[in-house]
BAFI-923069 format. One record per residue (C-alpha): chain; residue number from 0; y, x negated, z; residue in three letters. Coordinates in nm, 3 decimals. Last residue first. Example, Ala and Ser with C-alpha at 12.3 -4.5 7.8 and 13.67 -1.06 7.14 Angstrom:
BEGIN
 chain resi      yy      xx      zz resn
     A    1  -0.106  -1.367   0.714  SER
     A    0  -0.450  -1.230   0.780  ALA
***
This chain:
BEGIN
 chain resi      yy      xx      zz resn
     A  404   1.873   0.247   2.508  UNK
     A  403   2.093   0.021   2.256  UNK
     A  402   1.958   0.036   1.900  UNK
     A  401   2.080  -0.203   1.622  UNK
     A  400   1.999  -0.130   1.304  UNK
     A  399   1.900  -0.301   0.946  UNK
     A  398   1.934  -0.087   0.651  UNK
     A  397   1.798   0.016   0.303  UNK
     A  396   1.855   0.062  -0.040  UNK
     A  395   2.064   0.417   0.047  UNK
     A  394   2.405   0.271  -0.065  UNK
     A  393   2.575   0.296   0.296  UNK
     A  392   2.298   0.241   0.472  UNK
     A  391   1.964   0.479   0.377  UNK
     A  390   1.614   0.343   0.254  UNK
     A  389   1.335   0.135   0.371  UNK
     A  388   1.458   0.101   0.721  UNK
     A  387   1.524  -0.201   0.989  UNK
     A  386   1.486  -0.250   1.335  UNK
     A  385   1.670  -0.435   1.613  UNK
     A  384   1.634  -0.352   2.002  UNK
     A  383   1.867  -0.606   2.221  UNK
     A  382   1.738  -0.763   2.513  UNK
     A  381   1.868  -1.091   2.516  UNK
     A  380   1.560  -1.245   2.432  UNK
     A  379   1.481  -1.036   2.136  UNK
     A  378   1.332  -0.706   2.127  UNK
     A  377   1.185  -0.598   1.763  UNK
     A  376   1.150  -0.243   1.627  UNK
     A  375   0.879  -0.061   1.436  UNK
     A  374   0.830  -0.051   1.089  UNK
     A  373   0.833   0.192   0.831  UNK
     A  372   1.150   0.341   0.903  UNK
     A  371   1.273   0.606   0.679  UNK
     A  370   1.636   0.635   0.652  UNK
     A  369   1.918   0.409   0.808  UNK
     A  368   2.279   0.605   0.873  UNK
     A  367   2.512   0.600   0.586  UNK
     A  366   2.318   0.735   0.395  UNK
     A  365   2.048   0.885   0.590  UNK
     A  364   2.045   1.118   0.908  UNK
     A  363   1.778   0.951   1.134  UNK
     A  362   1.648   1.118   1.435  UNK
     A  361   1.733   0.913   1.740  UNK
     A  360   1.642   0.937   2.093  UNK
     A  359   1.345   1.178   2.044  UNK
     A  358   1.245   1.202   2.367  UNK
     A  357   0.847   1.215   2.474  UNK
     A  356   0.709   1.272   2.808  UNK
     A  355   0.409   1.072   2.951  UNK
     A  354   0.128   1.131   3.185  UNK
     A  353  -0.140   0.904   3.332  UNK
     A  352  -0.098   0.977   3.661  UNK
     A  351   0.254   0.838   3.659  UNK
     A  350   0.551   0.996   3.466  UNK
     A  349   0.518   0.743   3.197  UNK
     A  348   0.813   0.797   2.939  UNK
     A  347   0.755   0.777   2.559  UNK
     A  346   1.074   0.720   2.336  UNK
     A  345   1.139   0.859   2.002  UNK
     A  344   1.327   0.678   1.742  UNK
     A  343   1.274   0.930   1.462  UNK
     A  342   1.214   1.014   1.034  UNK
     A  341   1.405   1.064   0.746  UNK
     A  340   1.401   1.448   0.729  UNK
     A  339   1.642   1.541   1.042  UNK
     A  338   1.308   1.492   1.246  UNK
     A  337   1.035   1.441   1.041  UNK
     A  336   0.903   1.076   0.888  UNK
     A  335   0.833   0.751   0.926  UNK
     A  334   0.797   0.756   1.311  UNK
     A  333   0.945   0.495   1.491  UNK
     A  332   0.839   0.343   1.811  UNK
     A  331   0.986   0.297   2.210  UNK
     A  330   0.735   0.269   2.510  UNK
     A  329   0.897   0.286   2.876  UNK
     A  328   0.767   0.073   3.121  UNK
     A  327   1.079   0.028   3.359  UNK
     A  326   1.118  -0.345   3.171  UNK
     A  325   1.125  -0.224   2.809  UNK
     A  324   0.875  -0.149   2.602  UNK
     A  323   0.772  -0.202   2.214  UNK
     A  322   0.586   0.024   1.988  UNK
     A  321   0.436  -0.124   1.625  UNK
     A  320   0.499   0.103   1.342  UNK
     A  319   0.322   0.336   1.104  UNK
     A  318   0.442   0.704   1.218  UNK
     A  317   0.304   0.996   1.042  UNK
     A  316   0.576   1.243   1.225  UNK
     A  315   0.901   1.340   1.413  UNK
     A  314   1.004   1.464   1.702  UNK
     A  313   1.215   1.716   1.560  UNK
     A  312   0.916   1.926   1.463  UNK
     A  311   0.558   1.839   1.345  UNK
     A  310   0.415   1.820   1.674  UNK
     A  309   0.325   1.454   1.747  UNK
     A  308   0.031   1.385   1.963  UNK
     A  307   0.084   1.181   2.253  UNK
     A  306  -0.086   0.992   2.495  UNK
     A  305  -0.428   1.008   2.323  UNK
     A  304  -0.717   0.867   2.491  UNK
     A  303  -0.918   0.529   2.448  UNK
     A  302  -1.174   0.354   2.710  UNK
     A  301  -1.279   0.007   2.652  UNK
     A  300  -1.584  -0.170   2.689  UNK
     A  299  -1.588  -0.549   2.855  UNK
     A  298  -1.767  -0.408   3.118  UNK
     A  297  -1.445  -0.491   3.357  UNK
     A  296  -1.318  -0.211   3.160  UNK
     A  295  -1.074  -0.240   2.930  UNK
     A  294  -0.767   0.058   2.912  UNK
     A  293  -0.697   0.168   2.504  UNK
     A  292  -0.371   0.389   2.472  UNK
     A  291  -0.263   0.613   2.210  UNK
     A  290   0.022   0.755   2.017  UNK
     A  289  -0.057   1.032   1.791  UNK
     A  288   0.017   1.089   1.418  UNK
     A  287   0.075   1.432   1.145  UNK
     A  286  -0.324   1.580   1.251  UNK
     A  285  -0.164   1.854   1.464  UNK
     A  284  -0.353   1.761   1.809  UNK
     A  283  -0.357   1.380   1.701  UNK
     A  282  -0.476   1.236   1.387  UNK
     A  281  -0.276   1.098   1.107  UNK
     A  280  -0.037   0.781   1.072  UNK
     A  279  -0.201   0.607   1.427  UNK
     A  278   0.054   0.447   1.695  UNK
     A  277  -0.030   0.190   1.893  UNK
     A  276  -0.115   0.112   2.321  UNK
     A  275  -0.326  -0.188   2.414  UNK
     A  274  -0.361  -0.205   2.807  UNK
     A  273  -0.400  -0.544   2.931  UNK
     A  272  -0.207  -0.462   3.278  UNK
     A  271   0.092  -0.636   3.134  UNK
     A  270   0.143  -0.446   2.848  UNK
     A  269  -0.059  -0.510   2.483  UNK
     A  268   0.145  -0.384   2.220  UNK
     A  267  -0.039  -0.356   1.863  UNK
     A  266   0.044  -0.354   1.540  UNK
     A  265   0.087  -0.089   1.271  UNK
     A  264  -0.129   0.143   1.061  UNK
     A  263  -0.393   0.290   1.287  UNK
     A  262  -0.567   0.544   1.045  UNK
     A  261  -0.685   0.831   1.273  UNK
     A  260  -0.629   0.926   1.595  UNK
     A  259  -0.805   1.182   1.818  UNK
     A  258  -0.752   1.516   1.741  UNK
     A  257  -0.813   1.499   1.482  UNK
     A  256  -1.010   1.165   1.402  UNK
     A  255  -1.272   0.985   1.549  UNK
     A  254  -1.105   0.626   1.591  UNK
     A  253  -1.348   0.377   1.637  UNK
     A  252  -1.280   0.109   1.915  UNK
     A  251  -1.351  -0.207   2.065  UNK
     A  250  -1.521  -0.351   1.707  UNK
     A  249  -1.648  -0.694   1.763  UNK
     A  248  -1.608  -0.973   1.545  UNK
     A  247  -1.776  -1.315   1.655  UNK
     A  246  -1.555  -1.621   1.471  UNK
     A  245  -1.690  -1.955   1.367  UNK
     A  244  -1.463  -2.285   1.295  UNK
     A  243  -1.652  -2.495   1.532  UNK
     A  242  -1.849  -2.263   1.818  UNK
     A  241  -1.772  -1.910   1.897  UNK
     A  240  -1.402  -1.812   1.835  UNK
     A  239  -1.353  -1.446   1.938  UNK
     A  238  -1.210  -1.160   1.714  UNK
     A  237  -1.167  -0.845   1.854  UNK
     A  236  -1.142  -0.487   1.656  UNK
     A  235  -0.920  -0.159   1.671  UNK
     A  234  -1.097   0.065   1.434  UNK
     A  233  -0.999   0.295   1.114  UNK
     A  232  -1.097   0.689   1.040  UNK
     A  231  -1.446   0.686   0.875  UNK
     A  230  -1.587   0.810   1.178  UNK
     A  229  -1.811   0.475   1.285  UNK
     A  228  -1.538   0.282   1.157  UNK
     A  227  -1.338   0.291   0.824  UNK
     A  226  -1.025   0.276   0.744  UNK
     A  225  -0.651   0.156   0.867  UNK
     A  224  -0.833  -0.169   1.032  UNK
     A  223  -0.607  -0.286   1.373  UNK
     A  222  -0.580  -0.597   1.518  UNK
     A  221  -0.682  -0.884   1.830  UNK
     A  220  -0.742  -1.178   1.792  UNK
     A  219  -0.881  -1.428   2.068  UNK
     A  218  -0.781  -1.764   2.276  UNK
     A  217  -0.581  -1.583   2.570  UNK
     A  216  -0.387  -1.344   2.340  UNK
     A  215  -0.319  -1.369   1.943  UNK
     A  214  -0.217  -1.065   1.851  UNK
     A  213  -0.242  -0.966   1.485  UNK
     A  212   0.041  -0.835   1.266  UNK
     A  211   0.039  -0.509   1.123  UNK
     A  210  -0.006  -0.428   0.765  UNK
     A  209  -0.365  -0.293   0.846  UNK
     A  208  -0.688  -0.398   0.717  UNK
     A  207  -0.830  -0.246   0.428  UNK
     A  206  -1.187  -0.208   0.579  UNK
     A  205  -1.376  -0.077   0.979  UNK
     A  204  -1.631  -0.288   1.119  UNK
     A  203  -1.872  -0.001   1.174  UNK
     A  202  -1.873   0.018   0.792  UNK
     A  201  -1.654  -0.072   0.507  UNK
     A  200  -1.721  -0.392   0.470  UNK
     A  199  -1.422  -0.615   0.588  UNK
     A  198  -1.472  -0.993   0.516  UNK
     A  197  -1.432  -1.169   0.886  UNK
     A  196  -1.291  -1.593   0.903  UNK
     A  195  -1.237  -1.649   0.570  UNK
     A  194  -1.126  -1.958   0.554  UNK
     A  193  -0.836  -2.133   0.440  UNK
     A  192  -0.752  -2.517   0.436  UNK
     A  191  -0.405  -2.647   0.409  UNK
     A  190  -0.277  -3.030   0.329  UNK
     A  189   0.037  -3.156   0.459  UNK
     A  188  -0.143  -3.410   0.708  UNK
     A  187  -0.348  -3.067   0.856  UNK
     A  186  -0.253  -2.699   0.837  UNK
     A  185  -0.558  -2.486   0.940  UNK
     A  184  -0.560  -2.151   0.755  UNK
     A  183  -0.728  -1.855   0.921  UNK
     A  182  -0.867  -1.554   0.695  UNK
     A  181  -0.915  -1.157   0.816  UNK
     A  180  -1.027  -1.020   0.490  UNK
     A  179  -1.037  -0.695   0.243  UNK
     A  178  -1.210  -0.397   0.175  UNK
     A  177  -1.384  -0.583  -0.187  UNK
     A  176  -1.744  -0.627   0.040  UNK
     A  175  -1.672  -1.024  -0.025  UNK
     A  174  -1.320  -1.048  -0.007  UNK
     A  173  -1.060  -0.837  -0.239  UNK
     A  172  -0.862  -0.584  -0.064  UNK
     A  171  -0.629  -0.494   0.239  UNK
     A  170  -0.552  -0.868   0.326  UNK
     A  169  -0.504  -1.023   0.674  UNK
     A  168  -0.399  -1.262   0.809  UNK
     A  167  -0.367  -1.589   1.064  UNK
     A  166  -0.206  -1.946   1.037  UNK
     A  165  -0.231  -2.202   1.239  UNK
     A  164   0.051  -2.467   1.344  UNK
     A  163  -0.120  -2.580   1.685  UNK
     A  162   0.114  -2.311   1.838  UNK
     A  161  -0.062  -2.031   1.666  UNK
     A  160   0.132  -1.877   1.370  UNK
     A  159   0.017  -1.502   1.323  UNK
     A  158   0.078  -1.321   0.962  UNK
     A  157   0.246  -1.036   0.868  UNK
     A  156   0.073  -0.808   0.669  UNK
     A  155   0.099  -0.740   0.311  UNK
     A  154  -0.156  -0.970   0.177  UNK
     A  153  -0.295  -0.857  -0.228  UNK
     A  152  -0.601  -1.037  -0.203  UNK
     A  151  -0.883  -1.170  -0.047  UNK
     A  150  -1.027  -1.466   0.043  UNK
     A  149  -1.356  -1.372  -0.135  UNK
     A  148  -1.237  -1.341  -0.476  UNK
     A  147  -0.896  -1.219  -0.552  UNK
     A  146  -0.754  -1.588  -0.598  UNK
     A  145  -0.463  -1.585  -0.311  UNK
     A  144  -0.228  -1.852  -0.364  UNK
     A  143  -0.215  -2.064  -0.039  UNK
     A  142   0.072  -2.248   0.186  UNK
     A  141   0.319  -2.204  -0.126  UNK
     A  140   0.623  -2.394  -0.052  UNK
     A  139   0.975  -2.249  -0.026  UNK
     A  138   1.310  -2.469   0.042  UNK
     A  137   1.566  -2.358   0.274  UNK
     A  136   1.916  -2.533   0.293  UNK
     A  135   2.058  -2.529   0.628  UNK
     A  134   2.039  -2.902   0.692  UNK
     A  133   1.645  -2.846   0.626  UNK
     A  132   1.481  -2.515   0.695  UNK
     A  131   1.138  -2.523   0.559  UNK
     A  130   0.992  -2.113   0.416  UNK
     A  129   0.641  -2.129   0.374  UNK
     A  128   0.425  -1.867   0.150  UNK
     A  127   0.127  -1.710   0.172  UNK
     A  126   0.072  -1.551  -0.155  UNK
     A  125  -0.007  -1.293  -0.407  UNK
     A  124  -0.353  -1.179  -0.623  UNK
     A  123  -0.082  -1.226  -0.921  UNK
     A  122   0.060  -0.923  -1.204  UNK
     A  121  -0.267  -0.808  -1.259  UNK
     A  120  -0.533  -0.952  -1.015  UNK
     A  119  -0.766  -1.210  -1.172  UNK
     A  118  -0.584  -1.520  -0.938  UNK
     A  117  -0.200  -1.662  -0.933  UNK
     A  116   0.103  -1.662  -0.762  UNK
     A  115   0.257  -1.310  -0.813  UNK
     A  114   0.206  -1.023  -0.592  UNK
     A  113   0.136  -0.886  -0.227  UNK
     A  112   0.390  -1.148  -0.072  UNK
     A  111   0.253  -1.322   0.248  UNK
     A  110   0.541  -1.493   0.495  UNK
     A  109   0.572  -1.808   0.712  UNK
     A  108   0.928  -1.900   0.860  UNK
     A  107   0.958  -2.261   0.965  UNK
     A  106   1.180  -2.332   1.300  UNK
     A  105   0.977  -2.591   1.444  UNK
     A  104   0.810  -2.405   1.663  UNK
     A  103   0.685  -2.122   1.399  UNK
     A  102   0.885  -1.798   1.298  UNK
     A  101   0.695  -1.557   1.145  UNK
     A  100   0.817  -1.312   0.828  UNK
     A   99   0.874  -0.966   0.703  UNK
     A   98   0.670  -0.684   0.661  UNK
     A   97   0.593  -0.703   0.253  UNK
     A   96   0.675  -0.956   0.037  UNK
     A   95   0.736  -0.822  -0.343  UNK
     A   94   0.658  -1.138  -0.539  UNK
     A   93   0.492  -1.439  -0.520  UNK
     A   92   0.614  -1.842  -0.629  UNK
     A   91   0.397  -1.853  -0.904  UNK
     A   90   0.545  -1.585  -1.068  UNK
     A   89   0.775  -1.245  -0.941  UNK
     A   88   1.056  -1.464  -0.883  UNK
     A   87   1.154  -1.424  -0.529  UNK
     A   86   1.508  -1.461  -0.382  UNK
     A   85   1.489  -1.724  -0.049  UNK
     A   84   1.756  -1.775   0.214  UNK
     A   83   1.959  -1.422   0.158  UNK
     A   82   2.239  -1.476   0.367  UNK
     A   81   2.381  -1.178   0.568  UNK
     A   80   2.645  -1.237   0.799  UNK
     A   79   2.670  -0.985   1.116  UNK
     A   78   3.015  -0.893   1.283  UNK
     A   77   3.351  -1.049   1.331  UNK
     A   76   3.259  -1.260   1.686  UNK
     A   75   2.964  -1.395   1.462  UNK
     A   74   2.588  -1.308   1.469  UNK
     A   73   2.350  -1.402   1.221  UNK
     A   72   2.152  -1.179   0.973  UNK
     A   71   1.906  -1.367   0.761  UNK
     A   70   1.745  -1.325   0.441  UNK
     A   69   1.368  -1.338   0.253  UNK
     A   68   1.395  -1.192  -0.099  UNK
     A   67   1.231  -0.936  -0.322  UNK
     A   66   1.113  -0.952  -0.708  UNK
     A   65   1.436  -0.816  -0.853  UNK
     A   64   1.503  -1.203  -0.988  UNK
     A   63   1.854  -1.265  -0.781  UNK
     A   62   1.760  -1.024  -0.485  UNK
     A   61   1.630  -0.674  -0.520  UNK
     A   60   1.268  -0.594  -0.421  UNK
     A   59   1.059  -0.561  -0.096  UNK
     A   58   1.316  -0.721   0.113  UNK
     A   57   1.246  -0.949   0.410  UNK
     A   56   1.279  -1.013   0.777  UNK
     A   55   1.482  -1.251   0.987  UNK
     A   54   1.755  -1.196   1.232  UNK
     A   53   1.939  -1.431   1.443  UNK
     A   52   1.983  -1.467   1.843  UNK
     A   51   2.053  -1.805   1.875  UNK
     A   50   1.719  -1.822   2.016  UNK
     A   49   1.493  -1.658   1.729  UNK
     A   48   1.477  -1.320   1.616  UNK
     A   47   1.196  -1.179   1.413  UNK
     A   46   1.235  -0.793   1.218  UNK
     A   45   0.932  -0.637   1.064  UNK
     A   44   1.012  -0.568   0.740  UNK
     A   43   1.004  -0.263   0.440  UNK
     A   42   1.345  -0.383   0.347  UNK
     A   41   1.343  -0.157   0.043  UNK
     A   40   1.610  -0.347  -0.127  UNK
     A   39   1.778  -0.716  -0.162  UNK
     A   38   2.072  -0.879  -0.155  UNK
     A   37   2.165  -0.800  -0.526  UNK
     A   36   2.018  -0.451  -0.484  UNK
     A   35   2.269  -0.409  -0.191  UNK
     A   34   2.157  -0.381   0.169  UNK
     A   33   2.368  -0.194   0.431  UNK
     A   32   2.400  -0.409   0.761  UNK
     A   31   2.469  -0.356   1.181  UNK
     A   30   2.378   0.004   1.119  UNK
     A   29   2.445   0.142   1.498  UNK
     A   28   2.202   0.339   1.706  UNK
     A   27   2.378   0.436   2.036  UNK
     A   26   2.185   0.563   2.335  UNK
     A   25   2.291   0.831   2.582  UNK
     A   24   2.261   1.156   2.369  UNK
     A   23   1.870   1.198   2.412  UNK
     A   22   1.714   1.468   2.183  UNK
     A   21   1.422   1.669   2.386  UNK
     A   20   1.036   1.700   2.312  UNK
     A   19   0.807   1.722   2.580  UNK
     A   18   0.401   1.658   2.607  UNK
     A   17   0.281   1.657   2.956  UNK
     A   16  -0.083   1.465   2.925  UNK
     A   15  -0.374   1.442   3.176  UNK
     A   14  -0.405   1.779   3.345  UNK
     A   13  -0.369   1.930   2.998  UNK
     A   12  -0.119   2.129   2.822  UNK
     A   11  -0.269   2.303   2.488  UNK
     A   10  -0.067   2.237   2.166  UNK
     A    9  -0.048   2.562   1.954  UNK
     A    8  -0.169   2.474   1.611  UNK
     A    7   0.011   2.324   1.293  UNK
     A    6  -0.116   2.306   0.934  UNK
     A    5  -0.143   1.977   0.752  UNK
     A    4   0.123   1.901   0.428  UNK
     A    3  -0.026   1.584   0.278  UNK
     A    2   0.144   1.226   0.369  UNK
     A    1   0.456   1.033   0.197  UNK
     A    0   0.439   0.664   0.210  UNK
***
């Protein structure tokens, strides 16, 4: 995802914000694996970890049938061991999954791949697909195949597994208005129902989706539209269940654009306050991304502002991931471009009174460093930050990472 060239103004310094760009030198980012085409490429992926510590995502292409793969990176005392648990065939079975995959309570990974399976769309409407661990042998199962009517089509976002086993997504197209769908899928005696829980139209409500997964938190969803909105520049929405199987949709916020944000891309962090904070791929003072923050009111309304804008220099710009935080607070994201050329780690810092500082504390280099991360980073339970990139490692088809603070 490359964006347009936007011209850059002097940043004023507010009461509210201190903006600061520095490179940190105490953190380590280390490649922990360099994909092959064989073993996949593009790892465009969200990263999950479960409690032995492994790593799951996926690969946009490469594997045995070029159509992407599913894999795993598990610890040993000798390094990381990459096993590629599903390859993709491009039919029936989907093709070319995008942001990586869910772990359930029973160990069961759930994915969506944008092509194959069946449907009017060329080349497949795609998938949702299940991934059953057995003995260590993995078998895949197609939950639904999308039809590109009104459930949607082409999925690319991760989905959200419930613990009653239910599944929740998004598409950017197809659905009723064509913008795309929120659907749930109830999973019942080895049978699977989906419905179409919001179609997209365009308006107030905001369209495409985003690839980012939703957050399920106390009973309602919570996610992100790219387009859209009472500006035409994407919405952060709520979805509450009201009565059996019914949904109310509410939009909590319209971005306006520069310099506000515009077209949220990734998911959301909620922190323990209830504050949502994301990043948006345009907006901001300089149009190239911002990081925001959305505060509720006891109203139920919510108030947005701008943390940071990004300035076009080596901090880095038109990011599309998720942010995470550590324990003091601090918010960590990627951007998908600037810096060196193949895009940041940068770090916000709350100061108190509402402002932040920003640190770059890693600009990617490329080959063999990762290159171009389109996705944020994961934190598992032993603290460690893991992400992965859609090019660079030692043969430039992508990398996972491990990033120590």
């Amino acid at each position: 995802m490359k964006s347009p060239t936007f011209s850059i103004r002097a940043v004023a310094a507010t009461a509210a914000f201190i903006f600061s760009v520095a490179t940190a030198a105490a953190v380590t980012t280390d490649v922990i694996f360099s994909f092959e085409e064989d073993e996949g490429e593009y790892a465009d992926t969200d990263l999950e970890t479960d409690s032995a510590g492994n790593i799951y995502g996926t690969t946009v292409l490469g594997g045995d049938h070029g159509s992407g793969t599913v894999f795993q990176l598990s610890p040993t005392p000798d390094g990381w061991v990459h096993t590629v648990l599903y390859s993709f065939t491009g039919g029936a079975d989907g093709g070319e999954p995008y942001k990586g995959v869910t772990l359930d309570r029973q160990g069961n990974l759930y994915g969506t791949a944008v092509t194959g399976g069946s449907g009017s769309c060329e080349g497949g409407c795609g998938v949702l697909y299940k991934l059953t661990n057995s003995g260590g042998t993995w078998t895949q199962s197609i939950i639904h195949a999308f039809t590109g009517g009104d459930d949607g089509s082409g999925p690319g976002a991760r989905v959200t597994v419930d613990q009653g086993g239910n599944i929740y997504g998004m598409t950017p197209t197809g659905g009723a208005y064509g913008l795309g769908t929120i659907y749930k899928i109830h999973q019942a005696g080895g049978a699977s129902d989906l419905r179409v829980i919001h179609a997209f139209t365009g308006g107030a409500d905001g369209g495409s989706g985003s690839a980012g997964r939703m957050i399920l938190r106390k009973g309602r969803l919570y996610g992100a539209a790219t387009t859209g909105g009472s500006y035409g520049s994407g919405v952060i929405f709520e979805l509450s269940p009201r009565g059996i199987g019914e949904w109310a949709f509410r939009t909590i916020y319209s971005f306006q654009g520069q310099p506000d944000g515009s077209f949220p891309y990734g998911a959301l962090l909620f922190d323990r306050s209830g504050k949502i904070y994301g990043t948006t791929y345009y907006g901001g003072d300089n149009g190239i991304g911002a990081v925001y923050e959305l505060s509720p009111r006891r109203s139920g309304e919510w108030d947005e502002r701008v943390i940071y804008s990004f300035q076009a220099g080596s901090d880095g710009n038109s990011p599309i991931s998720n942010l995470v935080s550590d324990a003091a607070g601090n918010l960590y994201g990627t951007t998908s471009e600037g810096g060196l050329g193949s895009g940041t780690i940068f770090k916000l810092s709350p100061l108190g009174g509402g402002q932040w500082t920003e640190t770059v504390v890693h600009p990617f280099q490329g080959p063999p460093d990762g290159a171009f991360a389109y996705n944020g980073m994961v934190v598992d339970r032993f603290g460690n930050f893991y992400g992965a990139t859609v090019h660079g490692g030692k043969n430039d088809d992508g990398s996972v990472y491990k990033f120590t603070p």
